[in-house]
N, C-alpha and C positions, 0 to 999 in steps of 0.2 A: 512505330509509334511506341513511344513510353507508356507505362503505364504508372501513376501516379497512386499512391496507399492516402488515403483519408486520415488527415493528420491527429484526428479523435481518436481512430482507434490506435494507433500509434503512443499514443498518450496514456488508455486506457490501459495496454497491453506491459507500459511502464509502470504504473503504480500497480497494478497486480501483482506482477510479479517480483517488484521490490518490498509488497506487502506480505507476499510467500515466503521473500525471506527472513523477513523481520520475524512473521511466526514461528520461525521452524529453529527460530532460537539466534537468531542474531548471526546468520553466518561472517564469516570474516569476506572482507576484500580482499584485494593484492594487496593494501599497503596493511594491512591483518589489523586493523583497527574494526574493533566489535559494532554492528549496526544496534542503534542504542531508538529509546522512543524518540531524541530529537532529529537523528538521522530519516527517520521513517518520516515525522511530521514535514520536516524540509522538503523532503521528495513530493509528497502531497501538497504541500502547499507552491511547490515550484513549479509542479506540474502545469499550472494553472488549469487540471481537470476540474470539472463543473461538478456543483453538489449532488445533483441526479446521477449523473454517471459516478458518483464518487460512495453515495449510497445502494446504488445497482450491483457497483463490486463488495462494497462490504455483505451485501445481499447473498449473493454468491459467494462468497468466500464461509459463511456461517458454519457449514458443516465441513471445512477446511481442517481446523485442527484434530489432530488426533490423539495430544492429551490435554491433562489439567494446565501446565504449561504454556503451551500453544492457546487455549481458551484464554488464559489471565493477558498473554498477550494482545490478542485479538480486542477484547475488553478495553483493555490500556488504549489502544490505539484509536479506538472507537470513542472512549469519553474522550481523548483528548481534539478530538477532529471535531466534536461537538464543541467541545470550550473556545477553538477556535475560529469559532462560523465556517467550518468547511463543511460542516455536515447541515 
């Protein structure tokens, strides 16, 4: 028998960890194009994750950054998910 993953957390497990690298300063892709705040909003908003799980990670994620940096990004990411009704 297969075993089937629940396609939430699957989802959830995407914007986390594309929101890890958004903070940590934009790392490059393969095609080395800088992840920017509309890259990050895209993922989020493509995601089609639900606003509770969407504010459960940013929940978690809070003491994520480890500098000023990482903070303003985080910040950034968070009003903008709010202007966009995703939050």
């Amino acid at each position: 028998m297969v075993r089937v993953k629940d396609p939430e957390i699957g989802i959830r497990n995407y914007v986390k960890n594309s929101l890890k690298a958004f903070l940590e300063g934009g790392k490059y892709s393969k095609d080395r194009k800088a992840k920017t705040l509309n890259w990050i909003t895209g993922v989020i908003r493509g995601s089609g994750i639900s606003k509770e799980a969407l504010a459960e990670i940013f929940n978690q994620l809070r003491d994520y950054p480890q500098n000023e940096e990482e903070k303003s990004r985080l910040s950034q990411i968070f009003e903008e998910s709010q202007k966009q009704g995703c939050l």
